[in-house]
C-alpha positions as CSV (number, residue, x, y, z in Angstrom):
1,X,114.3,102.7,181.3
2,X,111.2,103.9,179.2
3,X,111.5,107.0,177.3
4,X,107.8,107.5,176.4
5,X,107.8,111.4,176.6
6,X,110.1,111.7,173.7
7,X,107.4,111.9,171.2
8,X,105.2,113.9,173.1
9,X,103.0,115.9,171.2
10,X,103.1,119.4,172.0
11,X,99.5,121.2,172.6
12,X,99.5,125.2,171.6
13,X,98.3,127.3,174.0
14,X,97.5,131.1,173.0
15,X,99.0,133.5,175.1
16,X,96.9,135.7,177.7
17,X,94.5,138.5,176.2
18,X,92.3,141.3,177.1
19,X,90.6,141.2,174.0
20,X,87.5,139.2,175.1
21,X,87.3,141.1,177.8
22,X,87.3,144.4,175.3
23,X,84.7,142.9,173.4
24,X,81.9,142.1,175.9
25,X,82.7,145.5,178.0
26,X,81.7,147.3,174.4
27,X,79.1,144.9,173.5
28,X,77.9,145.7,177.0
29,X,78.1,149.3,176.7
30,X,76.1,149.2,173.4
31,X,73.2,147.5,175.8
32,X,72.9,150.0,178.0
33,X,72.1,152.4,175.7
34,X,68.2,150.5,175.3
35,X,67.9,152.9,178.6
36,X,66.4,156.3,177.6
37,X,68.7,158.3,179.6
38,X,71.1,161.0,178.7
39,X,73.8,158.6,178.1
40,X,72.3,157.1,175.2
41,X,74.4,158.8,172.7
42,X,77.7,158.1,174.3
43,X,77.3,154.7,175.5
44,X,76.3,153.4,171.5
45,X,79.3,155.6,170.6
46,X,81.8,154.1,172.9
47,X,80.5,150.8,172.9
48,X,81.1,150.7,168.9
49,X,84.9,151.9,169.5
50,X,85.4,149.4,172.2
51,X,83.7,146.7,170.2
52,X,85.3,146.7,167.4
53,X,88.9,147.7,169.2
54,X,88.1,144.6,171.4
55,X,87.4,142.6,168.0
56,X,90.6,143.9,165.6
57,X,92.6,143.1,168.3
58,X,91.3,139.8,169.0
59,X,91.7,139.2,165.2
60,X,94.9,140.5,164.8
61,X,96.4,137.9,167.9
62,X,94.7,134.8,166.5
63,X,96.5,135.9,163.0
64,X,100.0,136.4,165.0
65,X,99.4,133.0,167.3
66,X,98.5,131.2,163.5
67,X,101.7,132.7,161.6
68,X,103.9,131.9,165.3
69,X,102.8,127.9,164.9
70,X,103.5,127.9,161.6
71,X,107.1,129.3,162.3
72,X,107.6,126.7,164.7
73,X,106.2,123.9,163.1
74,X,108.3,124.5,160.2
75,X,111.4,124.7,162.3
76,X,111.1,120.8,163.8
């Protein structure tokens, strides 16, 4: 019998997010306001809040998934 997938090496995934998804729906907000419409004034507002929502979280996960690796790797 070969045991080859002993040493496997394990390949981190990060879990699911809706960051990105955050991110572009703010980013995309902040475009529409180019239109001269009424809505200029709150799209730019809420597409800064989403935006950098969308980002901080984003940030803070990738921070979380580095110090969870870490952990783990330590513990083998």
């Amino acid at each position: 019998m070969n045991h080859t997938n002993e040493h496997e090496e394990h390949i981190h995934m990060p879990a699911p997010s809706l960051s990105p998804l955050l991110l572009a729906a703010g980013m995309c907000l902040m475009g529409f306001s180019i239109a001269p419409t009424i809505f200029r004034v709150p799209f730019i507002v809420l597409g800064v809040l989403l935006t950098g929502y969308g980002l901080y979280t984003w940030i803070y996960d990738e921070v979380r998934n580095a110090a969870d690796v870490e952990d783990s790797g330590a513990a083998h």
